[in-house]
N, C-alpha and C positions, 0 to 999 in steps of 0.2 A: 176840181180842187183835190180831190181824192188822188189823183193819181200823181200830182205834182209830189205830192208830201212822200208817194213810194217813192218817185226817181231822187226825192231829197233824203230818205233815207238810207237808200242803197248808195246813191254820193258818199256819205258819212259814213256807212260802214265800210267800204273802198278805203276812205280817207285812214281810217283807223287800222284794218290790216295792212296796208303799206308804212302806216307807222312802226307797228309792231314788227314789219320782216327788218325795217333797217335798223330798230334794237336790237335784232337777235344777229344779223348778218354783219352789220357794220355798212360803213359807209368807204367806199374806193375812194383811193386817193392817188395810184399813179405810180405808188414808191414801193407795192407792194412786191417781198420775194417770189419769185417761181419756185414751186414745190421743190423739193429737194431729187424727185426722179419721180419723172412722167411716170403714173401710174399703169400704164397702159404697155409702158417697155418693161420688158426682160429683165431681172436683174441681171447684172455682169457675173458672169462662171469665173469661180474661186480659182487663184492663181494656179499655174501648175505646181508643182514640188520643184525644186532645185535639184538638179544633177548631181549638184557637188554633195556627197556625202559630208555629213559632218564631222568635223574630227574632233578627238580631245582635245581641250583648248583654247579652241575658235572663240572667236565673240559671238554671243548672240545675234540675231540678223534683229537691225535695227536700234538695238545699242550702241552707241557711236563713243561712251564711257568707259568698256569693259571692254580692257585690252591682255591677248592669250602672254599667259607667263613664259618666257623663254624655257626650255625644256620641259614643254610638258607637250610636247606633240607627239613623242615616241618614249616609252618605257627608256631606262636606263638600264644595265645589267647594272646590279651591287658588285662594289669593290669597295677593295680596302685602303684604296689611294683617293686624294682630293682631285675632282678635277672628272673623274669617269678613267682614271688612270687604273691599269689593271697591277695591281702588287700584292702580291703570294708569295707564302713560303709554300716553294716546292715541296711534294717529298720527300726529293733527293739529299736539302736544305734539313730535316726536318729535328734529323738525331744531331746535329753540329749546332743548329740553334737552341737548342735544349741546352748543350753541352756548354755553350758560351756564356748562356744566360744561369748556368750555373756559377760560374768564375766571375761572371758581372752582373749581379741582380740589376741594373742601371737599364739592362740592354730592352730595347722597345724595337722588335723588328719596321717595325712601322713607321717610326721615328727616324730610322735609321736609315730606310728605302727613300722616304722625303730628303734626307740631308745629301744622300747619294745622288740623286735626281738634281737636285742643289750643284753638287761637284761635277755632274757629269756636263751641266751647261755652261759650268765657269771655265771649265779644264778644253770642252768642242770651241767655246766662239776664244777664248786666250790664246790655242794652237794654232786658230786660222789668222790671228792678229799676230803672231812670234810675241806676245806678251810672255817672255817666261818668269818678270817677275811676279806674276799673278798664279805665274805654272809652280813656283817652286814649294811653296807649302805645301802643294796639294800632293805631292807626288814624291816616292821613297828615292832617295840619290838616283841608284840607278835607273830608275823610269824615266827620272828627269833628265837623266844625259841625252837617254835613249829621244826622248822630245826635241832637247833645246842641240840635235843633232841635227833634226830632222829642219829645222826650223833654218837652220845656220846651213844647210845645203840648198834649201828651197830662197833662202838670200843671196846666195852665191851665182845661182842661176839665174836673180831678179825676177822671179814666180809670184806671184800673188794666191792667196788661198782665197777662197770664200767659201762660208758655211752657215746656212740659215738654218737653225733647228726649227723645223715646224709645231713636231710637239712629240710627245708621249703617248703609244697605244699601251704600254705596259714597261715594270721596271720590277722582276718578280726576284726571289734570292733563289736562286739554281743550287747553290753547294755553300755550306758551310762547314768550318774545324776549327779547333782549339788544338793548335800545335805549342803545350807546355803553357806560359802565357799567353800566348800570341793567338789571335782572332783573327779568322780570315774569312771572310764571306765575299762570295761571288754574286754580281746583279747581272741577270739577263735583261739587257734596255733594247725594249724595239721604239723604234723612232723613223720618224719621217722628216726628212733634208732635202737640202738641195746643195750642193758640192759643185762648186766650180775650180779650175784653176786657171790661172790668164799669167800670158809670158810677158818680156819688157814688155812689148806694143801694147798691151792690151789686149790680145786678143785669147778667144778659148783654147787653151792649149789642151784641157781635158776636162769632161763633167758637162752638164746642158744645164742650163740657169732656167729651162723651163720645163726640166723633169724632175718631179717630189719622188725619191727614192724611200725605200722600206731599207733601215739598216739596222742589226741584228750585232749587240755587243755583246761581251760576258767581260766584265770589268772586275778585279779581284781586289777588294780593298783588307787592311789592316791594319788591325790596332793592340796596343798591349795592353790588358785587362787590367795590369797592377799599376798603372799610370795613373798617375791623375789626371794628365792630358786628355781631354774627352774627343779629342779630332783622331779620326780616321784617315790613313794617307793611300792613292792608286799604288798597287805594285805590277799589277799585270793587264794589258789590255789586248783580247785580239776579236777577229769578228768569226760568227759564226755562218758558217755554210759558206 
């Protein structure tokens, strides 16, 4: 009998540690996840770096929210025109602006370079269109003949103009004087076109409609200080180099 009662109480203490491992362990059910990485592997090596250097600007990598502002991938130069336009008074400019800005406290070189910039795009695309009544305000008698000449030959012939301004690298005041009342200042405009010309058929009689040309003006405007007229008219236009 003795030894019954050991193998019955070795059963029961059996019975009771197998109880306690599946409090402690739990019980499988089938549904359970696989570890999150086999203990036994490698972690995976940290990505390379990226090539691409980053620049100002860039979005973050992995923000999909923050997008780079237009112009801020490369420095601008400062100017004094809107736009990235380069407008200066020259040196040369330097004693004639003084001089005018004496005779018209009013005078804003700055204001002045924009409103020119203004005229020089109304005066380039109205010449390639013979618009001269759009030409005639802008320009002093004789400019305008000299224009609505050019215009009245190039119809004669059945020529067509074309003239895309592409834009403005600069539009600086090169020379100014006060001749008695009279204001004259001259703008140095470099620009970039494209200039075609086509005969009756159509066809390119002169100019390549797929080459942006650099074109280099000095346009001489003036005005009379004691006017009250605040409009400035072209007296003189030629190009340089």
């Amino acid at each position: 009998m003795g030894n019954n009662y050991d193998i019955i109480l070795i059963a029961l203490v059996a019975v009771f540690l197998i109880l306690r491992l599946r409090a402690v362990l739990g019980k499988r059910t089938g549904n359970e996840r696989p570890p999150a990485r086999d203990p036994f592997t490698p972690p995976a090596p940290p990505p390379a770096p990226s090539s691409k250097t980053p620049r100002i600007g860039d979005a973050p990598i992995g923000n999909d929210n923050v997008v780079p502002m237009p112009g801020t991938l490369r420095p601008s130069n400062a100017t004094s025109g809107p736009g990235g336009i380069r407008a200066t008074v020259l040196p040369s400019a330097s004693a004639g602006v003084a001089a005018i800005r004496t005779a018209d406290s009013q005078f804003d070189p700055t204001m002045f370079v924009q409103g020119a910039r203004a005229a020089f795009t109304t005066i380039v695309e109205a010449f390639a269109k013979g618009d001269t009544p759009a030409l005639r305000p802008l320009l002093d008698p004789p400019t305008f003949a000299s224009f609505e000449g050019a215009i009245r030959g190039r119809n004669e012939r059945r020529e067509k103009a074309e003239t895309t301004l592409i834009g403005f690298e600069a539009s600086d005041i090169s020379s100014a004087e006060l001749q008695g009342s009279q204001a004259l200042v001259t703008v140095r405009f470099v620009t970039e076109q494209i200039n075609v010309v086509r005969n009756a058929e159509g066809q390119i009689a002169d100019g390549n409609p797929n080459e942006v040309q650099k074109v280099v003006d000095l346009w001489t405007f003036r005005r009379d200080t004691k006017s009250s007229d605040p409009n400035w008219v072209l007296i003189k236009t030629e190009s340089e180099g």
